[in-house]
C-alpha positions, 0 to 999 in steps of 0.5 A, spaced: 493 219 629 486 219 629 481 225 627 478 225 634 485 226 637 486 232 631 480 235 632 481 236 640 487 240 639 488 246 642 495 249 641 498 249 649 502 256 648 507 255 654 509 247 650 510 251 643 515 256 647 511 262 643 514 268 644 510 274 648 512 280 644 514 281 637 521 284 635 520 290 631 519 291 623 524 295 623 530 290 626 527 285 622 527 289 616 535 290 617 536 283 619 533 282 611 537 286 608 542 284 610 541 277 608 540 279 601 546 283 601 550 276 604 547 271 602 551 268 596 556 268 602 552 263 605 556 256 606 550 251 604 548 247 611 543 242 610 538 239 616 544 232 619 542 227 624 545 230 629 541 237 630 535 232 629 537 229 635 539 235 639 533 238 637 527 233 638 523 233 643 515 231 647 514 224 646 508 221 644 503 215 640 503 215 634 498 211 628 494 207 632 498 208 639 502 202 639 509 205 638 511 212 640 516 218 637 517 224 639 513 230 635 516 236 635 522 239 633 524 246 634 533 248 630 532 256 630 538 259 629 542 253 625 543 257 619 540 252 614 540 252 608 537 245 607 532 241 611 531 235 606 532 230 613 526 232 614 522 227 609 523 221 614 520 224 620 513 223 618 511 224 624 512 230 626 508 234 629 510 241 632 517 244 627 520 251 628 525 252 622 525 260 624 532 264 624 535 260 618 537 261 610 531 256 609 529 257 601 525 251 600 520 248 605 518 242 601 521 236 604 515 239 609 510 236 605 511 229 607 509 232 615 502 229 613 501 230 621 503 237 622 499 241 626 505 248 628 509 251 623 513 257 624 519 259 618 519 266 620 526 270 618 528 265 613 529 267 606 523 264 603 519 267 596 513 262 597 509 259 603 506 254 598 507 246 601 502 242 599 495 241 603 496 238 610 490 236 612 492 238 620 495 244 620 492 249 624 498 254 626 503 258 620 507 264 620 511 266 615 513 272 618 520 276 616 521 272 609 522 274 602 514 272 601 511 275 595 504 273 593 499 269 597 499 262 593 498 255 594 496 255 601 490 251 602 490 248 609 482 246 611 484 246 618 488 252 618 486 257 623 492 262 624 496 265 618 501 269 619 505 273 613 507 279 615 514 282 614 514 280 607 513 283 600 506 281 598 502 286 593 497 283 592 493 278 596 491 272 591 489 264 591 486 265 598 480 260 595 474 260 601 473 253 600 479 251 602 481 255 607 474 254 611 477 254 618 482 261 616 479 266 623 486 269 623 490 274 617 496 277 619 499 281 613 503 287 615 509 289 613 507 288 607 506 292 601 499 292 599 495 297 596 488 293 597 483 288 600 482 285 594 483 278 594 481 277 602 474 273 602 474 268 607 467 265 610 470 265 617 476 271 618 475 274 624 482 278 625 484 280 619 491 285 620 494 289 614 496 296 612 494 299 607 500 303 602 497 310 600 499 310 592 495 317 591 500 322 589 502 327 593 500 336 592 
């Protein structure tokens, strides 16, 4: 995949199947719970051949375009536990993992073409993946997510975090994320902006939990 190809991208929102509105704080609060309170419960379901095929899909050139793969692949709702297969599918490009009982992203830092990640509603204590040079879109949404490390993606323009149980915001560097316009951070529970200086944030979404003691 060449730079120009890359640089030109602009996420085709019917293509990525995005949702148009948001389930509400509270149910996913609940669908959190409830996980917590189930998840040794959890039979371990790794990522097989077989969900991979049901679940790749648009076709396209790869490398210097003289062969094809298919690039996204979207296996919400599989109740995985593991998604190690994903290492050998190095291009891929667009992967949606939400709705599992995904703890561990890691195979993701083979994906060096990623450009679209959702893992929303799994149960994930950390966004970190090591820097994918390509990835413009992420949500994290409705995990377990703690702090705000390990995120370092240059071309990253959309992080979404909300739903999670971050405190404080740190290991955002603005050198790094020099393309980061969007932050979604609701839900969470912060009780400052401390730790958000990034050169080119235009949408920054948050709530503030009041730590003033109550008359």
């Amino acid at each position: 995949m060449s730079d120009e190809e890359l640089e030109d991208f602009e996420p085709d929102q019917d293509d990525l199947e995005k949702e148009d509105d948001e389930k509400e704080t509270e149910e996913w609060e609940d669908y959190r719970k409830e996980g917590e309170e189930y998840s040794e419960e959890w039979m371990p379901t790794p990522l097989t051949e077989d969900m991979m095929k049901e679940g790749l899909s648009l076709l396209c050139k790869t490398g210097s375009g003289l062969a094809h793969a298919y690039v996204k692949l979207e296996v919400k709702e599989r109740d995985l536990t593991d998604i190690f297969l994903l290492r050998s599918y190095i291009h891929l490009r667009y992967v949606d993992v939400s709705e599992n009982h995904l703890t561990d992203l890691s195979p993701l830092n083979y994906l060096t073409h990623l450009l679209w990640l959702k893992a929303d509603g799994n149960n994930l204590r950390s966004a970190h993946l090591n820097e994918l040079p390509y990835l413009q879109i992420a949500t994290f949404a409705y995990n377990q997510i703690t702090d705000t490390e390990g995120i370092s993606h240059p071309r990253l323009g959309i992080l979404d975090l909300k739903g999670n149980r971050i405190r404080r915001v740190t290991g955002l560097d603005p050198q790094k994320l020099i393309s980061l316009h969007t932050l979604e951070l609701r839900g969470n529970q912060l009780d400052s902006t401390l730790g958000i200086h990034l050169p080119r944030l235009k949408n920054l979404f948050l709530e503030i939990k009041d730590t003033a003691p109550k008359t």
